[in-house]
C-alpha positions in Angstrom: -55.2 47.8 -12.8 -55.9 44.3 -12.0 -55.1 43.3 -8.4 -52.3 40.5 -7.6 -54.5 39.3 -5.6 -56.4 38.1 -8.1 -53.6 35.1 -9.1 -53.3 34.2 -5.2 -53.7 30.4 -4.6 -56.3 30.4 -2.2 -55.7 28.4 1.4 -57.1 25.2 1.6 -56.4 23.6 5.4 -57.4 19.8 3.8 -54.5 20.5 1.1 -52.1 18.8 3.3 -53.9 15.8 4.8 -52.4 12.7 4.8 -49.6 13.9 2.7 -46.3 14.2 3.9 -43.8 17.0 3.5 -40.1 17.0 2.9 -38.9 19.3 4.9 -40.9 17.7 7.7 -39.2 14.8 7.5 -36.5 13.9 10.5 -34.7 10.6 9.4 -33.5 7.5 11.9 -31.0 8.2 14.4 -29.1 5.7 15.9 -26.7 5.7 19.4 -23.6 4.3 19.4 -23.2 2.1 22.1 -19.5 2.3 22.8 -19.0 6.3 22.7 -23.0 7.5 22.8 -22.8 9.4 19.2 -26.0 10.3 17.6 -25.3 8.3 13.6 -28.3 8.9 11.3 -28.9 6.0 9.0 -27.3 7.7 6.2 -24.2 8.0 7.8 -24.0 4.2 9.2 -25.2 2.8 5.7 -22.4 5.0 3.8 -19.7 3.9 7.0 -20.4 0.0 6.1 -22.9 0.0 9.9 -19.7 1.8 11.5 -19.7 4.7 13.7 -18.2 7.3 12.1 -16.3 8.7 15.5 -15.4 5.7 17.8 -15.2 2.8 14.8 -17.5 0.7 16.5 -18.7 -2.0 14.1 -22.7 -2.3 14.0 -23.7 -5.6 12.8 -24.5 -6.1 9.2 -27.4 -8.5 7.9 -25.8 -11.1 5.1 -26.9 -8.9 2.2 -25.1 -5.9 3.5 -21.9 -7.9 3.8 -22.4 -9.6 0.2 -22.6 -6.4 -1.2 -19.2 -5.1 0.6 -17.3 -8.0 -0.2 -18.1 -9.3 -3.5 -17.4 -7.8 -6.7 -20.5 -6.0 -8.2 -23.3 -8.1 -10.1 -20.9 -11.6 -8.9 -22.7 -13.6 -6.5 -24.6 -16.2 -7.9 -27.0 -18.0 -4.5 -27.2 -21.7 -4.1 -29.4 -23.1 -2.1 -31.7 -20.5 -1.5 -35.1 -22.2 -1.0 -33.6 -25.0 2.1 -35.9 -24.0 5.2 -35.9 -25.8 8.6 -39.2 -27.9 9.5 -40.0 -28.6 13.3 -38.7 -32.0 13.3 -39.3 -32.4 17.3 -42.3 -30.2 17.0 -41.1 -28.3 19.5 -43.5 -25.6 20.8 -43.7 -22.3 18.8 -40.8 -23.3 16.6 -42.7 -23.0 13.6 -44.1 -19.3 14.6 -40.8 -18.9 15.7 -39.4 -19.3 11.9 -42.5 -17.6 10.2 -41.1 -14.8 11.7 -37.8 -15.0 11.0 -38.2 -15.5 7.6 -40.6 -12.1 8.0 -38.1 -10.0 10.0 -34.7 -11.1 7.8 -36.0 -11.9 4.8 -34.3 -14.4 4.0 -35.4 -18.8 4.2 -32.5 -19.5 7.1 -29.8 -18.4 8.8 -27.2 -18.2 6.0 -26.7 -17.5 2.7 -24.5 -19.4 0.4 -22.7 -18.5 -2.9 -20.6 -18.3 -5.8 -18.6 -15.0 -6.2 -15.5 -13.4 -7.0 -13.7 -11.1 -4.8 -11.1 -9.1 -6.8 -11.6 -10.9 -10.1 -10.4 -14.3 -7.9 -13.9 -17.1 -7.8 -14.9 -18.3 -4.5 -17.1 -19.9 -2.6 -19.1 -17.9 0.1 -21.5 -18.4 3.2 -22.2 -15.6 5.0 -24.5 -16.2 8.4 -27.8 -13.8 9.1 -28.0 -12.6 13.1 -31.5 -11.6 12.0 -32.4 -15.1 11.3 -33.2 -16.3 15.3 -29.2 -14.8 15.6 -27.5 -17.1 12.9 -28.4 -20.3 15.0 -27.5 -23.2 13.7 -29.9 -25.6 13.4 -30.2 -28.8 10.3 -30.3 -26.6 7.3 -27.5 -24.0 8.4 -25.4 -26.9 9.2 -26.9 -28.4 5.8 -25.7 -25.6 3.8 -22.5 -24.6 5.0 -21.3 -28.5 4.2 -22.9 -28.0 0.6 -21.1 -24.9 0.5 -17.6 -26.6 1.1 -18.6 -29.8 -0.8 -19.1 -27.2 -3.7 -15.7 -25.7 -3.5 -13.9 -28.9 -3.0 -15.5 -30.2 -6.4 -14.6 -27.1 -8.1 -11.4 -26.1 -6.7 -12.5 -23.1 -4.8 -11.4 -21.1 -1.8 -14.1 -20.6 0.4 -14.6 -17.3 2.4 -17.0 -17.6 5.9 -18.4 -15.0 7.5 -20.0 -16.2 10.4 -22.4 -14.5 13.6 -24.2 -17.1 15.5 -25.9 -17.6 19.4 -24.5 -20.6 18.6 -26.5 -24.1 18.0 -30.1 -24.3 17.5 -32.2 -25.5 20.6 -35.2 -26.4 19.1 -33.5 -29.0 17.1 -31.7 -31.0 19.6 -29.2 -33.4 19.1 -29.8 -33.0 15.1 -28.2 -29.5 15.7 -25.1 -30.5 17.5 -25.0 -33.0 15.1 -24.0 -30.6 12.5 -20.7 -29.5 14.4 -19.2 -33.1 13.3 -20.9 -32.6 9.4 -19.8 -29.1 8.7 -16.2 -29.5 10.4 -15.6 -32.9 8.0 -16.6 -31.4 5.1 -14.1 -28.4 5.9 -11.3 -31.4 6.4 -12.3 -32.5 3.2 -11.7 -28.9 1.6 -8.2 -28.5 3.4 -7.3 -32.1 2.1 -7.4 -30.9 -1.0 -5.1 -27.9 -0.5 -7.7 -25.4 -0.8 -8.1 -22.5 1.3 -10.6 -21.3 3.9 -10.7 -17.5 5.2 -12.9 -16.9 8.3 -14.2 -13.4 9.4 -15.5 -13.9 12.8 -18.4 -11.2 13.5 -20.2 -10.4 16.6 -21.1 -12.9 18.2 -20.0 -16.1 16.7 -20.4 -18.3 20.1 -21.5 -21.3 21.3 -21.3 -24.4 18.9 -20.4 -22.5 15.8 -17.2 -21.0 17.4 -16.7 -24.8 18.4 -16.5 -25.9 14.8 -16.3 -24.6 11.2 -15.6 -20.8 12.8 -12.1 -21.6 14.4 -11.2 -24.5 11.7 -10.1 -21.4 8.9 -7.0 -21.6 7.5 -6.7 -17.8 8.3 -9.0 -16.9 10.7 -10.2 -12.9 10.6 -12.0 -10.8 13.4 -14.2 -7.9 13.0 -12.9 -5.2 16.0 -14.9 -5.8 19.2 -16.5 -8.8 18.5 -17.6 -11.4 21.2 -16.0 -14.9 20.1 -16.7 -17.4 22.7 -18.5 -21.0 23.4 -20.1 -19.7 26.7 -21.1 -16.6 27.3 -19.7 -14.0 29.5 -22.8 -14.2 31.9 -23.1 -17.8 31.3 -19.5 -18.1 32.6 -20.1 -15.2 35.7 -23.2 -17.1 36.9 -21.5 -20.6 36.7 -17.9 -19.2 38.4 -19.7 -16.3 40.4 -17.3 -13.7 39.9 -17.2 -10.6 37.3 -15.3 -10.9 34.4 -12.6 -8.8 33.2 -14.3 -5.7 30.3 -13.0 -6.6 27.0 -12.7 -10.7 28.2 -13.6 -13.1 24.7 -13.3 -10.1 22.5 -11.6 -9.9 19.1 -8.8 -8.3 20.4 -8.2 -10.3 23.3 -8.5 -13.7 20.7 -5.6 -12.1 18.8 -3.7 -11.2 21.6 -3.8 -14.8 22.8 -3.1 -16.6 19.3 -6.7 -17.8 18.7 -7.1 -15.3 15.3 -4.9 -14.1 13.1 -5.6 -10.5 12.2 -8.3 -7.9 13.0 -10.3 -6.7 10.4 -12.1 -3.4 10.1 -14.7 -3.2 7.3 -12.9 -0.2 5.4 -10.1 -2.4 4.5 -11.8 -5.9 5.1 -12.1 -6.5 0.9 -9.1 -5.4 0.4 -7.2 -7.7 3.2 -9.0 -10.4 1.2 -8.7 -9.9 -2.1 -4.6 -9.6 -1.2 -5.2 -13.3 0.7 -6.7 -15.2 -1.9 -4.5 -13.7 -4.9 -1.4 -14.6 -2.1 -2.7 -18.4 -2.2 -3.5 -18.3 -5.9 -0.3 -17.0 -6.9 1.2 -20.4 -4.3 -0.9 -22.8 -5.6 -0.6 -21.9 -9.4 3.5 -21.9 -8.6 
């Protein structure tokens, strides 16, 4: 009788080296900040980046949103290869953007588009926090006007989605600069009798909020976001006294008239999609 033995794989302890094994494997965990809930990545990445038992909204990088909001296989980019140079070559502003560009992947601190959002074409720009935090510098500024330029010419809504610290230091005055451009080229656009949707994510601040952010004809708010010019620590250092919890968030804005509706990312297409087709049915009437 031959032994079974026989047909046993021997051990081999170098087998396993340097090769990694399934069931070893312990994926990403992130907390919560609001309500301290362990979320593994899966989970946030099938939620839309929100917690699955408090609702709190993670922020999403401009690809993530793209994909949520526009219809599948529909956005065409424009503009895509506009980067910043140091025009004041100020100190470590080129390593600055080297690895912005590494850490985002993306040339700037927004993306612009063509797309359609339940079968209806727009025009969309949607602002990267991973790009030095959706600053706005010359080239933001640059192609958020294109972006409106382009939908005035074509007769297209335009939907903004916008998450900024607000305008670019390193650029100077040409940054502030760009409050005046972007804002008349949104005139322009309403002049025409086109629309403008903004979604407001956290945190739109500083000298975005002060322009093309709070110009929408509807203006949308992702729950809990900060939407400011100054800062709630800016503001407590200057006044020297502590600020109320939820002060400059999305739900106070609303409460106080400054944004129209809040919008969670489940139903966030959807709110949209019934917005545009509203102004398309108006304007074809």
């Amino acid at each position: 009788m031959i032994p079974k033995s026989l047909f046993k794989k021997a051990n081999n302890e170098l087998e396993h080296i340097g090769r990694t094994v399934y069931e070893d494997f312990v994926e990403a965990t992130q907390t919560c900040p609001r309500c301290g809930f362990e979320l593994t990545a899966t989970e946030l990445k099938d939620n839309h980046e929100v917690c699955v038992k408090c609702g709190h909204h993670f922020r999403m990088n401009a690809r993530q949103r793209i994909e949520l909001i526009a219809d599948k296989d529909s956005f065409t980019e424009l503009f895509a290869d506009m980067e910043s140079a140091n025009l004041l070559s100020f100190p470590g502003y080129d390593e600055k953007l080297r690895s912005s560009r590494a850490k985002s992947g993306e040339h700037e601190g927004v993306v612009v588009g063509e797309a359609a959002v339940g079968g209806i074409r727009c025009v969309m720009f949607v602002m990267e926090s991973q790009f030095m935090m959706g600053s706005m510098g010359s080239v933001v500024g640059e192609k958020v006007a294109l972006a409106f330029e382009r939908a005035t010419r074509e007769g297209l809504p335009v939907l903004g989605f916008t998450v900024s610290g607000g305008a670019r230091m390193q650029e100077g005055i040409v940054s502030l600069m760009q409050m005046a451009k972007t804002s008349g080229a949104v005139k322009l656009h309403s002049d025409a009798g086109l629309l403008y949707i903004a979604v407001l994510t956290d945190p739109t601040t500083g000298g975005v909020s002060a322009s093309f952010a709070m110009e929408g004809d509807i203006i949308l708010a992702e729950p809990g976001a900060l939407i400011c010019f100054a800062g709630p620590r800016v503001i407590e250092q200057t006044i020297r006294k502590k600020l109320p919890k939820d002060f400059q968030t999305a739900e106070v804005l609303l409460e106080h008239g400054f944004v129209d509706a809040i919008a969670p990312r489940n139903i966030q297409k959807e709110m949209l999609v019934n917005l545009l087709a509203l102004h398309e049915k108006e304007a074809s009437e």
